[in-house]
C-alpha positions in Angstrom: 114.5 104.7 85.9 113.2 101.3 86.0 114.8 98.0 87.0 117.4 101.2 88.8 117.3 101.2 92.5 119.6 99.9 94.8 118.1 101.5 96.8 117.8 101.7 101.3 121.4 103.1 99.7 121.8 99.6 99.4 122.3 100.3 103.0 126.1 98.9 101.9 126.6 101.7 99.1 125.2 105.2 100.7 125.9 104.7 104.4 129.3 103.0 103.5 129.9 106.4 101.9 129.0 108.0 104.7 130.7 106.5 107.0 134.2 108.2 106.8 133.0 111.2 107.7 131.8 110.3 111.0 135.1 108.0 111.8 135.6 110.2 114.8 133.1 110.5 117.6 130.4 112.9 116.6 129.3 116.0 118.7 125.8 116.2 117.3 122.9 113.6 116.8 119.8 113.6 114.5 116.4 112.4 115.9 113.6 110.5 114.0 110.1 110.2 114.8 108.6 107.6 112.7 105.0 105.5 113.1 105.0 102.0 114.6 105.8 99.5 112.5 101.4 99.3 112.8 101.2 102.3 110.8 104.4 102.6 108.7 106.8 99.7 108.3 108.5 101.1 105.7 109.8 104.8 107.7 110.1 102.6 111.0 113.1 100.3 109.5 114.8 103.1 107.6 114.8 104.4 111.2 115.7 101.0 112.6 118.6 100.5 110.3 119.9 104.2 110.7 120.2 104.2 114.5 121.8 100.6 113.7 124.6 102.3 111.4 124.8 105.0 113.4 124.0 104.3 117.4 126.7 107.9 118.3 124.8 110.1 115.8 120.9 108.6 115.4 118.0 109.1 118.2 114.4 107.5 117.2 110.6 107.2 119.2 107.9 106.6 117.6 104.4 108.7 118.0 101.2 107.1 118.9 99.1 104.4 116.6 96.1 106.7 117.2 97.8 110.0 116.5 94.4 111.7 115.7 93.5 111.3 119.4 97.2 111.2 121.4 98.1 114.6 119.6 99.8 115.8 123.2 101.8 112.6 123.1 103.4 113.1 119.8 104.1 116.9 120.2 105.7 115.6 123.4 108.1 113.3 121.7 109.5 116.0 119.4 110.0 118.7 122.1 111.9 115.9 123.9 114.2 115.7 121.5 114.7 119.3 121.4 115.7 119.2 125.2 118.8 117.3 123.9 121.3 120.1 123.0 123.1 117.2 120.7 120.5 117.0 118.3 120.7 119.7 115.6 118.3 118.1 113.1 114.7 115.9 113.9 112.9 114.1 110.7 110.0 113.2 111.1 108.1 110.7 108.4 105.5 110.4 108.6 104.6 114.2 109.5 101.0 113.2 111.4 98.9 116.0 113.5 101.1 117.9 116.0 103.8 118.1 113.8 103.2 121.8 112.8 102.5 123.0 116.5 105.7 121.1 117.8 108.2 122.4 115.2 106.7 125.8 116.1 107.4 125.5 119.6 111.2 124.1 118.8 111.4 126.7 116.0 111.1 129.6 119.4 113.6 127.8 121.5 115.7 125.9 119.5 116.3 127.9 116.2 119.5 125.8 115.7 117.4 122.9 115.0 116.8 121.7 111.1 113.3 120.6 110.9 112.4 118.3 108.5 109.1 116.5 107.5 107.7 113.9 105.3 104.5 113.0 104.2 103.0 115.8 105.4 99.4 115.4 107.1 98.7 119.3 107.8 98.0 122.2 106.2 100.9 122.8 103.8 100.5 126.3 104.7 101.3 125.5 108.5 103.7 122.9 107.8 105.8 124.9 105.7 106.0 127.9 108.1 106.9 125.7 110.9 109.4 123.1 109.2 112.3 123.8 107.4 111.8 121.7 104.8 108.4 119.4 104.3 108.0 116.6 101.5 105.5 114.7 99.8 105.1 112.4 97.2 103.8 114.4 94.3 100.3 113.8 94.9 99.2 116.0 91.8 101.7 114.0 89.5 101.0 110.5 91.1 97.2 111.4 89.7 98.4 111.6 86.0 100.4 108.5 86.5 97.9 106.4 87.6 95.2 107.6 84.8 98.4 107.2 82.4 98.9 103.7 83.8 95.1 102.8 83.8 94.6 104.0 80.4 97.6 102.1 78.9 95.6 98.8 80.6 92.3 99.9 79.2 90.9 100.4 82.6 87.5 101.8 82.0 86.5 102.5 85.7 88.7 103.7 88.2 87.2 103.6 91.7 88.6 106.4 94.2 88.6 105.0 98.2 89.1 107.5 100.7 87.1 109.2 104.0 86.1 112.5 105.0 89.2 113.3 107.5 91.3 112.6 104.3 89.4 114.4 102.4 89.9 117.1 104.2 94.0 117.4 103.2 94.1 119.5 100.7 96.9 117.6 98.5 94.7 114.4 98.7 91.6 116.7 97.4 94.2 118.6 94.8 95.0 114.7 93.3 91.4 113.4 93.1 90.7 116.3 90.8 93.8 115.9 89.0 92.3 112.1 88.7 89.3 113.2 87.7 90.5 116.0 84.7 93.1 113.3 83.4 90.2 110.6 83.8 87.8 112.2 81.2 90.3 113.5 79.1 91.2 109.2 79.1 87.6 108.4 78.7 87.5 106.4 81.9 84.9 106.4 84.6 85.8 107.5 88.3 83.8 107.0 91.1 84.3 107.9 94.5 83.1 105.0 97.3 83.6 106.3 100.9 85.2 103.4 103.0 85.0 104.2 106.7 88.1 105.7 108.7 90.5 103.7 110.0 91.1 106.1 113.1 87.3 105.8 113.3 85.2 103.0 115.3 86.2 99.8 114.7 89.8 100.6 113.8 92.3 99.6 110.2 90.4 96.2 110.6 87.0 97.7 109.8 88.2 99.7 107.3 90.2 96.6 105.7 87.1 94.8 106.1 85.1 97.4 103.9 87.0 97.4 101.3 87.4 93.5 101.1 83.6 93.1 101.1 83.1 96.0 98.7 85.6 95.0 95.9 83.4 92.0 94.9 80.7 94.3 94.7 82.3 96.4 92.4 83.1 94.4 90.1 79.4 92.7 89.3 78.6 96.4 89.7 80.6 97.1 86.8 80.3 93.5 85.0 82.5 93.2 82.0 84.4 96.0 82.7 88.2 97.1 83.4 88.3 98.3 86.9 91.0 99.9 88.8 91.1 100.9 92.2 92.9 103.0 94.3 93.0 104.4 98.2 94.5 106.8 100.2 95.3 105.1 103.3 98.0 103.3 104.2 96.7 100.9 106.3 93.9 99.6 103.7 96.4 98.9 100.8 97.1 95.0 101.8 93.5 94.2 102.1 92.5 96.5 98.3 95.6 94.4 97.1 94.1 91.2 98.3 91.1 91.7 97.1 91.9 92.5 93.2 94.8 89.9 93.6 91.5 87.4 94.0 89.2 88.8 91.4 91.9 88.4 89.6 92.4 85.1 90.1 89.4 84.3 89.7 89.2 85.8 86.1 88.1 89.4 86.5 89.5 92.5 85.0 90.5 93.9 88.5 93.8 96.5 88.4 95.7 98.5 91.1 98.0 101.2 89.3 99.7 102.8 92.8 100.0 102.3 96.2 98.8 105.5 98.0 102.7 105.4 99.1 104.4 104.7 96.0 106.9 101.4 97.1 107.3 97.9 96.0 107.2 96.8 100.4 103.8 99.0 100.6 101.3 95.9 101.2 102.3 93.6 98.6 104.6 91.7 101.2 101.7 90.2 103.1 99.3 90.5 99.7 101.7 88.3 97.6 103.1 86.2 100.5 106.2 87.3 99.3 108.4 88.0 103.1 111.0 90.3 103.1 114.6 89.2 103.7 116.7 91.7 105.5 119.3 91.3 102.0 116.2 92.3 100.6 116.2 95.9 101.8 119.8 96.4 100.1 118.6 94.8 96.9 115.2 96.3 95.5 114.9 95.0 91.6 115.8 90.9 93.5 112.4 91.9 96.3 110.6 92.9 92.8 111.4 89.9 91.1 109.9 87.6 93.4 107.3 89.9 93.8 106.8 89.6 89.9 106.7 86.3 89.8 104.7 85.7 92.8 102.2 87.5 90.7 102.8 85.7 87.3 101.9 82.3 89.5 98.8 84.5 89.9 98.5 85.1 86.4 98.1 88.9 87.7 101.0 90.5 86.1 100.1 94.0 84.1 97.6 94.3 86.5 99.6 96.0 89.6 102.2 98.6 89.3 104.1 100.5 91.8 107.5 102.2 92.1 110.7 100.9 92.5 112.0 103.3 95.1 110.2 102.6 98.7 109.1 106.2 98.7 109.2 106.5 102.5 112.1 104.8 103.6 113.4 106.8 100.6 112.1 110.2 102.5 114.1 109.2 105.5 117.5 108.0 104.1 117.3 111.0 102.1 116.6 113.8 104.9 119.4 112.1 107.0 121.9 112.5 104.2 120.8 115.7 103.8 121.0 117.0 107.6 124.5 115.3 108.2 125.6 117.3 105.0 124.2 120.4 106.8 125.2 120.1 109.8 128.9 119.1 108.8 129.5 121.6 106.4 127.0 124.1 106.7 124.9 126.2 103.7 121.4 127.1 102.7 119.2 125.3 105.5 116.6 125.3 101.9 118.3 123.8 99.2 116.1 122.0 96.6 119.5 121.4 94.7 120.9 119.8 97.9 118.2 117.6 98.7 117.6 116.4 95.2 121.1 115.2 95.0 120.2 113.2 98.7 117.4 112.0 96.7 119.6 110.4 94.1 122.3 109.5 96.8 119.7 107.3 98.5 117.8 105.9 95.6 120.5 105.8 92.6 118.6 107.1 90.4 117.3 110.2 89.5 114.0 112.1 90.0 111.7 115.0 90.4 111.6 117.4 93.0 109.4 120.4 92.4 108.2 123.3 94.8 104.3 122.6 96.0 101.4 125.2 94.9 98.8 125.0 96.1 95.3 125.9 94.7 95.1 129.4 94.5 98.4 129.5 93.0 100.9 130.0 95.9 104.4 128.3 95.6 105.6 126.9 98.6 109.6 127.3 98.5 110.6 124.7 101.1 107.7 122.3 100.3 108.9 119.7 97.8 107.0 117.2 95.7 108.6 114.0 94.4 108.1 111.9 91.5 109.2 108.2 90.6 108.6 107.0 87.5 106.2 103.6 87.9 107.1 99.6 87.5 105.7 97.1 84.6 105.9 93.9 86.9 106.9 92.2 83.2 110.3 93.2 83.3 111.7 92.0 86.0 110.5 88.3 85.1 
């Protein structure tokens, strides 16, 4: 899969595909609620660029930048949508708190409605009750992959950055004991370093703050060594990226297998200094190149990976392919075999979708996980 995607379906390929089929005015429309471009760029554009393609069919809002304490105002948005007797499918990426409790309510008085939701930040339980169809990066998978990655650089430290509300999800705990099992079984050292909320006080600069004092720290902790790091937050990958991009520089054996949201725009725009173009979007590998060679001026290449598919804009595309495909021609409203062919429509290449289960064994039949393989920077110099 690598050097593969054309992907944001090179928004010239997929949606140019799709576009016969709504020649004629449509009678329905499909809402998105996304994060502001403060909390998720990525979903945001995909959005941006649907509604764009599609201004009869596409509806968007975005929820709150401090969901965690404006709950009310997102639930709000989605049950506003719902008043719209057009719309017979909302998406929502990413699927922050109020999610479950507003796709409930819609769920009672709009069963007409496919639900959809990505990046799920409640109980997978609730979610999956309440939406039709929830999806995550495979959390559990993306753990292997970045020991396999780690290991195949000789990491021998891998440092785990996350918070107490995070640690609280029970996919993020599920992949930090994935990390740790494939961590010994690789002979490499993890340890957990709590960096402070960025919903907390002080805000995404505090936390970015944290992480760019504490980096420095790690490595004269750990002297000599191959570290690799990794966080769960969104919001702190630039400033983690910065800061191993400059121990790096500056000669250390500093390494950053995954983005917490697998994707080549995830960060390393502002980290690199490498801007994305709007042809950029409907041309992946050429935004990797001069992402790869921004980082061979660095002399940092085999020290970053990511994947090749921008795994939520990827979510997106893929949901609204999927819901147009529903609504126009009916079927299953759960259809793993259906949304993994969206997948592939969207990204071009191919993938893994698996069913969720959780820890005690229970398999969640509308909860899917996706996989991407990772990047070597080194070949697309």
């Amino acid at each position: 899969m690598r050097k593969l995607f054309v992907l944001f379906l090179a928004l010239s390929l997929v949606l140019g595909m799709m576009a016969p089929a709504v020649a004629e005015t449509p009678n329905y429309k499909i809402a998105i609620l996304t994060g502001t471009t403060t909390q998720g760029e990525e979903e945001y554009r995909a959005a941006e660029t649907l509604k764009a393609q599609y201004p009869d069919i596409v509806i968007t809002d975005t929820y709150p930048d401090n969901f965690n304490a404006e709950v009310e105002t997102t639930i709000g948005k989605l049950l506003t949508f719902a008043n719209d007797p057009d719309v017979k499918a909302i998406i929502m990426v990413q699927a922050v708190a109020g999610a479950t409790a507003a796709f409930t309510q819609i769920k009672e008085t709009r069963p007409d409605i496919l639900l959809i939701a990505g990046v799920v930040a409640e109980d997978p339980a609730d979610i999956s009750a309440a939406a039709d169809i929830a999806i995550n990066s495979d959390d559990l998978g993306g753990g292997a992959q970045i020991v396999e990655t780690a290991s195949e650089w000789g990491v021998d430290v891998l440092v785990h950055y996350s918070f107490a509300r995070h640690l609280g999800m029970e996919t993020i705990v599920a992949r930090l004991n994935i990390l740790k099992e494939e961590a010994e079984d690789a002979g490499i050292q993890l340890v957990e370093r709590d960096v402070p909320d960025p919903l907390g006080e002080g805000g995404v600069s505090n936390a970015q703050n944290y992480v760019l004092e504490d980096v420095p720290k790690v490595m004269e902790e750990y002297a000599g060594k191959k570290v690799a790091f990794f966080c769960t937050n969104c919001g702190i990958q630039e400033a983690l990226q910065a800061a191993i991009l400059k121990e790096v520089r500056d000669g250390k054996e500093a390494y950053y297998p995954l983005p917490c949201c697998p994707s080549p725009f995830h960060g390393f725009p502002a980290s690199l200094d490498v801007a994305v173009d709007p042809e950029d979007y409907g041309n992946i590998p050429a935004y990797i190149q001069k992402a790869a060679e921004k980082l061979q001026e660095y002399n940092a290449l085999g020290h970053f990976s990511t994947w090749a598919a921008p795994v939520n804009m990827a979510m997106i595309l893929s949901s609204f392919e999927y819901a147009q495909n529903y609504i126009q021609n009916g079927g299953e409203r759960v259809d793993k075999d259906q949304l993994h062919a969206a997948f592939v429509t969207a990204t071009g290449s191919d993938l893994s979708v698996t069913e969720y289960v959780d820890g005690d064994g229970r398999e969640y039949d509308n909860f899917f996980m996706i996989l991407f393989d990772n990047i070597d920077f080194n070949d697309y110099i």
